[in-house]
C-alpha positions as a printed Julia matrix, in Angstrom:
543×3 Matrix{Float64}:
 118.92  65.12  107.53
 120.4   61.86  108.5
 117.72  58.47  108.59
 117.91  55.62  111.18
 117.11  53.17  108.79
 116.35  50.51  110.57
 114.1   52.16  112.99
 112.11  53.93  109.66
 111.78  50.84  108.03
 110.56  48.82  111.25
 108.05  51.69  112.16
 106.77  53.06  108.47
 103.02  52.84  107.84
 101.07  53.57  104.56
  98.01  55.64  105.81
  96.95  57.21  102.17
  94.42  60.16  102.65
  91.24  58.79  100.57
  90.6   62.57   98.67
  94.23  63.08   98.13
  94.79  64.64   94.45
  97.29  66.84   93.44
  95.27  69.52   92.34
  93.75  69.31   95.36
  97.06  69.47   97.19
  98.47  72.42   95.0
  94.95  74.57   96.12
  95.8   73.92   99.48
  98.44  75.53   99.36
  97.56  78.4    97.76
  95.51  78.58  100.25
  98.19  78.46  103.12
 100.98  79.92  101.02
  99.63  81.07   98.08
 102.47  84.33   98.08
 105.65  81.31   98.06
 106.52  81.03   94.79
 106.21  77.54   93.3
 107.73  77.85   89.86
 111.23  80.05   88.94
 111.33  79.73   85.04
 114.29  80.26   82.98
 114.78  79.69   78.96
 117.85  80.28   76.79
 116.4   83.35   75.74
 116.87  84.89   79.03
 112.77  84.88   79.59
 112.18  84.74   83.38
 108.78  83.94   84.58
 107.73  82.91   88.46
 104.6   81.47   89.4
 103.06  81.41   92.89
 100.88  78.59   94.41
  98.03  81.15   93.83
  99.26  81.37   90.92
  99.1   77.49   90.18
  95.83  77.12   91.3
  94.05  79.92   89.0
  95.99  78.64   86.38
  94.83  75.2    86.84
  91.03  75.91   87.38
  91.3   78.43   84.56
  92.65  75.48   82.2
  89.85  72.78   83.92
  87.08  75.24   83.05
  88.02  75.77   80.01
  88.5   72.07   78.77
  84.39  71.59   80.62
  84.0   73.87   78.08
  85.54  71.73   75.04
  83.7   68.76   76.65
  86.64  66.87   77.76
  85.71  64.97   81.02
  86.26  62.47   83.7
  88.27  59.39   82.39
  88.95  61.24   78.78
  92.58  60.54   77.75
  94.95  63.76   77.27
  97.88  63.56   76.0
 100.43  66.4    76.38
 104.03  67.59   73.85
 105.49  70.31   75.41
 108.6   71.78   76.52
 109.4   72.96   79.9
 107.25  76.19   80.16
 105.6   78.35   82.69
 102.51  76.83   81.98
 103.06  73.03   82.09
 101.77  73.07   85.72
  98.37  74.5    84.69
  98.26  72.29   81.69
  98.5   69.09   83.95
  97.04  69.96   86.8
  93.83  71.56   84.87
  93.48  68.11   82.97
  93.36  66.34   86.43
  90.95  68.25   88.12
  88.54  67.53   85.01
  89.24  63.87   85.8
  90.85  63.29   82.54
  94.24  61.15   82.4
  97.7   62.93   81.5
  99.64  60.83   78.54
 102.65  62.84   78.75
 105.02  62.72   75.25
 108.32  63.56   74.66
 109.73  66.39   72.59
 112.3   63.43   71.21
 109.96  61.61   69.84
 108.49  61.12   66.06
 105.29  61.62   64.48
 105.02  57.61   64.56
 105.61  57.4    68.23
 102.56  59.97   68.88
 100.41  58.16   66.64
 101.08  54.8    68.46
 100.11  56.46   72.06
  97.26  58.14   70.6
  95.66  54.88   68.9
  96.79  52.96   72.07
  94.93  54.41   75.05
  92.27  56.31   72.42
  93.14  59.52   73.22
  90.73  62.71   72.29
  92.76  65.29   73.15
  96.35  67.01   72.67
  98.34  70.19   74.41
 101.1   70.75   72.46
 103.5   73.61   71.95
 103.67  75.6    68.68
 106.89  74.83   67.91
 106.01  70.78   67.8
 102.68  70.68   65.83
 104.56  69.69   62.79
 105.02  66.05   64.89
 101.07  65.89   65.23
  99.46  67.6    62.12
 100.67  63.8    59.72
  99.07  61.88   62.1
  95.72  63.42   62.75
  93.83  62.02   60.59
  94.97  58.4    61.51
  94.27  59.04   65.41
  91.16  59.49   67.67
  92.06  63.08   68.14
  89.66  65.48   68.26
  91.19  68.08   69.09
  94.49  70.08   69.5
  94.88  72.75   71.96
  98.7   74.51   70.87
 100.79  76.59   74.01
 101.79  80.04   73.02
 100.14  79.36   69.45
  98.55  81.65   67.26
  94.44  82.07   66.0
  95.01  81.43   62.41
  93.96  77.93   61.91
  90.15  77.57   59.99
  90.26  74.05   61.29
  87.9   73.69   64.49
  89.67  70.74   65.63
  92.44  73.55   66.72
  92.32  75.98   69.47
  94.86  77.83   71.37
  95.77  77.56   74.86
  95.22  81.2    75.07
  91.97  81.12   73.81
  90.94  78.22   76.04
  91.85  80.2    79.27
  90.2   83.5    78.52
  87.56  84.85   80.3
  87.83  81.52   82.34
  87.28  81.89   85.56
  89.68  81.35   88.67
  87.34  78.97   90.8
  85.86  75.39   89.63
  83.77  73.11   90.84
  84.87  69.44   89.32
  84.12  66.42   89.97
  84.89  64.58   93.29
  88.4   62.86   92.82
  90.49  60.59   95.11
  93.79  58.74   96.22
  92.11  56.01   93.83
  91.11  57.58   90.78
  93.35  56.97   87.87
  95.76  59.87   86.69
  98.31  59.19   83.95
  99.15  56.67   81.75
 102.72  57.05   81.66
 104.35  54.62   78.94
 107.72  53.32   79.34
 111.26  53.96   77.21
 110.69  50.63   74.89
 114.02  49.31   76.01
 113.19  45.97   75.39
 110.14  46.17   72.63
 107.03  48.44   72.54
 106.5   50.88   74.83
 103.81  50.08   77.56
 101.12  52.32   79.21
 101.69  52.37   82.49
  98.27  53.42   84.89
  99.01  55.18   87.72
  96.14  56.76   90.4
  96.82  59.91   92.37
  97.95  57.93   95.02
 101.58  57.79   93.25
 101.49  61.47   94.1
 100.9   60.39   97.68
 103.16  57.98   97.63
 106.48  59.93   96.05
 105.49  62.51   98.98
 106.1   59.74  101.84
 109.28  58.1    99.84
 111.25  60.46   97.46
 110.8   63.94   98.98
 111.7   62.24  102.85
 114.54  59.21  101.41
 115.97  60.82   98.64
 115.65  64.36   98.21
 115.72  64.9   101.98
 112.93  67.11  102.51
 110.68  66.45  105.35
 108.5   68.52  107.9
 111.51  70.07  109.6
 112.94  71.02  106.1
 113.1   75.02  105.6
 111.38  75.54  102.67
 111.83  79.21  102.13
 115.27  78.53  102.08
 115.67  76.26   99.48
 115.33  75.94   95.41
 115.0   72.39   93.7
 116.01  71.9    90.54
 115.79  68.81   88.3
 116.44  68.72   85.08
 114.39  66.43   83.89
 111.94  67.0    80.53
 107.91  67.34   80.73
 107.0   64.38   78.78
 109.2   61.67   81.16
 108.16  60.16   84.6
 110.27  61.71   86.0
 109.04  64.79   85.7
 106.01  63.56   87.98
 108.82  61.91   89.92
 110.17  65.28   91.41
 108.81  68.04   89.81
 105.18  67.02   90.46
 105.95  64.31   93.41
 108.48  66.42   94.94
 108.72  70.18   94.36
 104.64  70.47   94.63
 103.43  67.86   96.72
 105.97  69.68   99.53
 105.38  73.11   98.83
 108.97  74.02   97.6
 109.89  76.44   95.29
 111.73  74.93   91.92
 114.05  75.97   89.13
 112.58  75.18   85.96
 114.84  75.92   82.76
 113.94  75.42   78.93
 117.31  75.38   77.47
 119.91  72.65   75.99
 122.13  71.31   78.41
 125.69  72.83   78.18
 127.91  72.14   81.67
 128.93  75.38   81.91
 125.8   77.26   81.58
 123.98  75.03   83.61
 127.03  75.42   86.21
 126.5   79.0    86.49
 122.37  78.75   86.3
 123.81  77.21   89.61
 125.61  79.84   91.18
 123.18  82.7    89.99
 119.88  80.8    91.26
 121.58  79.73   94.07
 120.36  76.04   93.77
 120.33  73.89   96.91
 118.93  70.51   95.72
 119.78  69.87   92.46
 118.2   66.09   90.42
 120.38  65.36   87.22
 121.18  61.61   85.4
 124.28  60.19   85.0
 125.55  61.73   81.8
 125.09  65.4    82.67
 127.31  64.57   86.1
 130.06  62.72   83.9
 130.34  66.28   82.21
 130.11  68.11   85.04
 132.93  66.23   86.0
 134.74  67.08   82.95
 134.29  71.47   83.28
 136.53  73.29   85.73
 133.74  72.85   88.54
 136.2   75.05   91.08
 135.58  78.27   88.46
 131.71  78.39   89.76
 130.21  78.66   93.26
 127.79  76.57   93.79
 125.56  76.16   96.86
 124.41  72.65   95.98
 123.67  70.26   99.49
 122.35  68.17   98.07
 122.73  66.12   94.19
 120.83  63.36   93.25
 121.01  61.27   90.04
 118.88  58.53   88.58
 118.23  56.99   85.59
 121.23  54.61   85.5
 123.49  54.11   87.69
 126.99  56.51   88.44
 130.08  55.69   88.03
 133.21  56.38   90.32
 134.57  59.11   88.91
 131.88  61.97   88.59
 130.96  61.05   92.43
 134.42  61.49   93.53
 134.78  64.42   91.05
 132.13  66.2    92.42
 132.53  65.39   96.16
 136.19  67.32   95.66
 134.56  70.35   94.09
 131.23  70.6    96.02
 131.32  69.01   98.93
 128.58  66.86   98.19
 127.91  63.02   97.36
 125.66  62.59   94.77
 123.19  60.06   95.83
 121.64  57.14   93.12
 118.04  56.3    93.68
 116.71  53.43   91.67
 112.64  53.31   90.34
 110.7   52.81   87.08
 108.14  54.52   85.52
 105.74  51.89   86.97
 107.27  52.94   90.53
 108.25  55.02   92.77
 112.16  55.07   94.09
 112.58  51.58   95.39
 115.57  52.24   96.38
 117.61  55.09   97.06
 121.23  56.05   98.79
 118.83  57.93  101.73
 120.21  61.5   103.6
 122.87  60.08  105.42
 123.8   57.24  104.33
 127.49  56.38  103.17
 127.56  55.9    99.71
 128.78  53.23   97.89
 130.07  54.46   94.34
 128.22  52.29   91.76
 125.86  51.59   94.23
 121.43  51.95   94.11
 121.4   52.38   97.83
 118.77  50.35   99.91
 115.06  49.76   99.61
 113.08  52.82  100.76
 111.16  52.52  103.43
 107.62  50.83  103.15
 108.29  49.57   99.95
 108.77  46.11  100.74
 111.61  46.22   97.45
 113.57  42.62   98.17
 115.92  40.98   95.16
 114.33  37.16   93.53
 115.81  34.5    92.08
 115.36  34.86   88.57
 113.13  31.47   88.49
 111.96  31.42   91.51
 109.87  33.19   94.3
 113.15  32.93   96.79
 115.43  35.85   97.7
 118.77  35.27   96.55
 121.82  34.64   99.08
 124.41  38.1    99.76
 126.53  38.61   96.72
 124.18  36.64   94.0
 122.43  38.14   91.27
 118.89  38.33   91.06
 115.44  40.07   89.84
 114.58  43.07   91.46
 110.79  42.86   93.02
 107.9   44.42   94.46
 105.21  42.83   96.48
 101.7   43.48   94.24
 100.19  44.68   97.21
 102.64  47.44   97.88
 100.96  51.38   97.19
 104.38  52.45   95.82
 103.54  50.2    92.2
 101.41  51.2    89.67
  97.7   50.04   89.09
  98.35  48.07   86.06
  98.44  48.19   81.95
  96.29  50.4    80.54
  93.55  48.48   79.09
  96.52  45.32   78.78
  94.63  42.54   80.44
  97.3   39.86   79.23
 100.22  42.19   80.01
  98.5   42.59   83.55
  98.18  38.71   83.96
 101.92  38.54   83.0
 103.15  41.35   85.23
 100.75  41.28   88.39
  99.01  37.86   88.93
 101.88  36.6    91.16
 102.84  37.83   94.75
 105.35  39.91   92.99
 105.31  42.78   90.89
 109.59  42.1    89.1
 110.84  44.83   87.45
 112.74  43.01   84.82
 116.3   44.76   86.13
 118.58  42.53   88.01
 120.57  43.55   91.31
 122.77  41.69   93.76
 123.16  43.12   97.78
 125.97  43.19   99.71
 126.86  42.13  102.92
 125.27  45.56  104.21
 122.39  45.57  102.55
 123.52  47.77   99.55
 122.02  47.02   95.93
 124.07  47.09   93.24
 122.32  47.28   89.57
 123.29  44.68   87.22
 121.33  45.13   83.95
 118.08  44.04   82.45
 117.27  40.72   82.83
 117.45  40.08   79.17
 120.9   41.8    79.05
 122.61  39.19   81.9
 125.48  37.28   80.26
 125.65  33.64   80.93
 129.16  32.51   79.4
 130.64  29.23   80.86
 128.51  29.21   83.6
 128.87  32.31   85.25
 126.63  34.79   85.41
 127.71  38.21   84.61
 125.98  41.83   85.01
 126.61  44.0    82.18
 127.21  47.25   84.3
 129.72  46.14   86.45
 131.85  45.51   83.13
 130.79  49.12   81.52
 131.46  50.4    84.48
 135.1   49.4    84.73
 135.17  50.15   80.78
 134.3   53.96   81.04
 137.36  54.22   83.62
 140.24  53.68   81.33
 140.76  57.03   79.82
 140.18  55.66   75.97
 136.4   55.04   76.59
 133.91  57.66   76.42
 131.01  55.33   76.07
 130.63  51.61   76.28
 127.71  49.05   76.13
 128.19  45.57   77.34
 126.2   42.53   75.33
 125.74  38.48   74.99
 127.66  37.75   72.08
 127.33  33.8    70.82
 130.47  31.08   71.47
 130.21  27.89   70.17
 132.36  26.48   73.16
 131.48  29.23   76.22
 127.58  29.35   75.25
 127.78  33.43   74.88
 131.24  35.68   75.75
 131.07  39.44   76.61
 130.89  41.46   73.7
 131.73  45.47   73.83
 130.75  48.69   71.85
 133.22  51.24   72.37
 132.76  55.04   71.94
 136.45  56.53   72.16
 137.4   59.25   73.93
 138.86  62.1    71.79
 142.49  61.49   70.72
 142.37  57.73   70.35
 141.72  55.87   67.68
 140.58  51.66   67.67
 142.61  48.8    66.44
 144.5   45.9    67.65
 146.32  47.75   70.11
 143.77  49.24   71.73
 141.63  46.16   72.06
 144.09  44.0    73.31
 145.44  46.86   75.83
 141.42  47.27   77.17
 141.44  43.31   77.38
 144.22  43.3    80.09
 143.09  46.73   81.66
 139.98  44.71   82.01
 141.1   41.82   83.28
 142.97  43.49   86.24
 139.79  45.82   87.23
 137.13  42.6    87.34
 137.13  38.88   87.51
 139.46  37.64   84.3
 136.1   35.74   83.0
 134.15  38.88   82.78
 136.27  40.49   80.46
 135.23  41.66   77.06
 136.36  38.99   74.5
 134.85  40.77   71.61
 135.09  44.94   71.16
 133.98  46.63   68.22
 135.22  50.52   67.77
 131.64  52.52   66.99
 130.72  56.03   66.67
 127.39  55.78   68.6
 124.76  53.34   70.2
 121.63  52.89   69.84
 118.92  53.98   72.33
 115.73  55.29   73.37
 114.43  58.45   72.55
 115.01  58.84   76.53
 118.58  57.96   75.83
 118.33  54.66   77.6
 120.69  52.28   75.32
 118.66  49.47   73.28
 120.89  46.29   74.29
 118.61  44.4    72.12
 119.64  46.0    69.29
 123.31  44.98   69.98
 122.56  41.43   70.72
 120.67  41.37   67.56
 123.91  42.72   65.8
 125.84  39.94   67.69
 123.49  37.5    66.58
 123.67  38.21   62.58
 127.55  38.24   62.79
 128.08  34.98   65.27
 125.2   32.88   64.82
């Protein structure tokens, strides 16, 4: 599916249904297609489990009817720690159609991190999976939980507070009567990576459902109402407890009515080339890092049906996009949005990508690129802060229960995201870092991507993070950490060889003055890289 972009963008409308939910949406089409199945599961243990819509939807109501039962209700907070599993569906979807809100957790975080969401947006409840109690049972009695519900656990507990999934379902019934829900109720309080301090708790309403539906399924994934369906299997890889799991899983896969690959299991590029070739996966969603070692297997040894790949989460470099359009066929395609977002902008079916390009802003959105002071877009080729007007349906609703972080985030005619971009000549955004990680040394203004970027080229760099690093004469220089590639080893050499490899790939000022040799970096538990942390480091040694 090719767009005319200019003719989408001139002619989009919002026109959100009032009583759209996605529980709602998912018994619909049980109703219509209730045989298609929505859910092909997979683990490493070679368990295979498919779920139909029907399926879905008995699952969900059996799950609602059961939590009625517990006494969790509309606006209750429920916070789920699971990994992918034939159930998540009914998990989520039953706590919606109760009217509760979905906190979703990762399995990478600690017992800490659980505590802090819990205490945060006062949550009563918890779903998680047997093999991850030991993260909540420290923290219980420090937390408003009330109660723990535990996937594919076992009746041996003589504390009341615990139940099993199981036991919650049984004898439930397959139909449920819940209360009236719309487009405008609130649905999850998603909270964000913590890149740059605490996480937040982002409020969405089931309009973000809505509004993936009308963006990411039509201008990224390329599925609209002339896409064949019963001919295609979506996969993304992404974990329950992130947004984007309700980015495509959820705001893709059931909002259209596909069918999707979902596969509990480590990723490995082999095996999850050949989960390729034996599924026979035509869409497939994966970030940056599994695609650089995709690059890296022998991707001409597996046949693979993939038309479409997607990535997000940071941008891609070069050489896995060219990598993979010589084995596949395909370009993988960047789309660009936060967890407070939907994809603001994506490289849309058709469009010729750019390699370290975000694409353009979707349709509808109203995405443009500020001055980082000002309410003025920037001129073609400067750098600037990424924004969203407040009035736009694609943002989220606000901070949960963060009146001052609302006031600091949503009281102007722009929502800014905090990440900096500059645009091209075509209209092509190019991602240039946080807005605390830009580099101001001698003047100029320097994105720390574009220098990583041309970093994880030369064959010595596995890994690289670009920071600020204090000059008494420049104001701050561009400092380095360096993960090596197997085979090398750091020094003096090596440094002053990436310095002129460096200096012939970007503009001689943006060139890393300063490179330390490390063995890792620090980042999020959603392996996002904490930049603070290495500015702090720079700091302490320079100051």
């Amino acid at each position: 599916m090719g767009v005319n972009y200019n003719a989408t963008v001139e002619a989009f409308e919002w026109d959100v249904p009032e009583t759209y939910t996605i529980p709602s949406v998912v018994a619909d089409y049980a109703d219509e297609i209730g045989d298609r199945v929505a859910v092909r599961y997979l683990n490493e243990s070679g368990e295979r489990v498919e779920r139909t819509y029907a399926d879905l939807r008995d699952g969900m109501y059996r799950f609602a009817s059961g939590l009625a039962q517990l006494g969790v209700g509309r606006g209750d907070r429920v916070m789920h720690l699971f990994p992918r599993h034939p159930d998540a569906f009914a998990v989520q979807l039953g706590a919606l159609s109760v009217g509760a809100l979905l906190v979703p957790c990762s399995s990478m975080l600690r017992s800490n991190d659980i505590a802090f969401r819990a205490r945060d947006c006062d949550a009563s409840t918890i779903v998680v999976h047997e093999s991850l109690t030991e993260m909540v049972e420290p923290v219980l009695e420090d937390t408003p939980l009330e109660r723990v519900i535990v996937l594919d656990g076992t009746d041996d507990r003589s504390d009341d507070r615990w139940s099993t999934y199981r036991s919650v379902v049984a004898d439930r019934p397959t139909e449920y009567d819940g209360p009236s829900l719309g487009a405008e109720d609130p649905m999850s309080i998603n909270y964000t990576s913590g890149t740059t301090g605490k996480p937040k708790p982002v409020l969405h309403k089931h309009r973000w459902m809505y509004c993936f539906n009308r963006i990411n399924a039509p201008y990224w994934w390329g599925i609209d109402e002339d896409t064949d369906l019963e001919n295609e299997l979506l996969w993304a890889t992404t974990g329950t407890g992130w947004a984007k799991w309700f980015w495509s899983p959820v705001g893709v896969g059931l909002t259209t009515g596909a069918t999707q690959l979902v596969y509990d299991g480590e990723f490995d590029p082999e095996r999850f080339l050949q989960l390729l070739e034996d599924e026979g996966v035509t869409r497939l969603c994966a970030v940056p890092t599994q695609y650089r070692m995709f690059a890296n297997a022998d991707l001409e040894a597996y046949d693979v049906g993939v038309r479409d790949a997607l990535s997000a989460g940071e941008p891609l470099n070069r050489e896995p996009i060219e990598r993979i359009e010589e084995a596949w066929g395909v370009t993988p395609r960047d789309g660009y949005g936060q967890t407070e977002t939907v994809a603001l902008v994506t490289n849309y079916p058709g469009i010729d990508v750019k390699p370290g390009s975000m694409g353009k802003p979707a349709p509808g959105v109203g995405t443009t690129i500020l001055d980082v002071d000002a309410d003025a877009e920037v001129e073609t080729g400067e750098i600037g802060e990424i924004a969203v007007p407040i009035d736009s349906p694609a943002i989220f609703d606000g901070y949960y229960e963060k009146p001052d972080l609302d006031e600091a985030k949503l009281s102007g005619e722009y929502y800014r995201t905090g990440d900096l971009a500059s645009r091209d000549e075509d209209g092509y955004f190019f991602f240039e870092g946080r807005a605390d990680d830009i580099i101001i040394s001698s003047g100029y203004r320097i994105g720390p991507f574009e220098v990583e970027d041309a970093l994880v080229s030369h064959d010595a760099v596995a890994e690289a993070a670009v920071v600020d690093s204090p000059h008494e004469q420049r104001g701050s220089v561009v400092a380095a950490y360096v993960i090596l590639a197997d085979g090398y080893e750091g020094g003096d050499d090596l440094e002053a060889e990436l310095q002129s490899f460096m200096k012939a790939e970007t503009a001689p000022y943006k060139y890393p003055r300063r490179i330390e040799f490390v063995d890792e970096l620090p980042k999020t538990s959603s392996g996002k890289i904490r930049r603070v942390e290495l500015r702090e480091r720079e700091r302490e040694k320079h100051a």
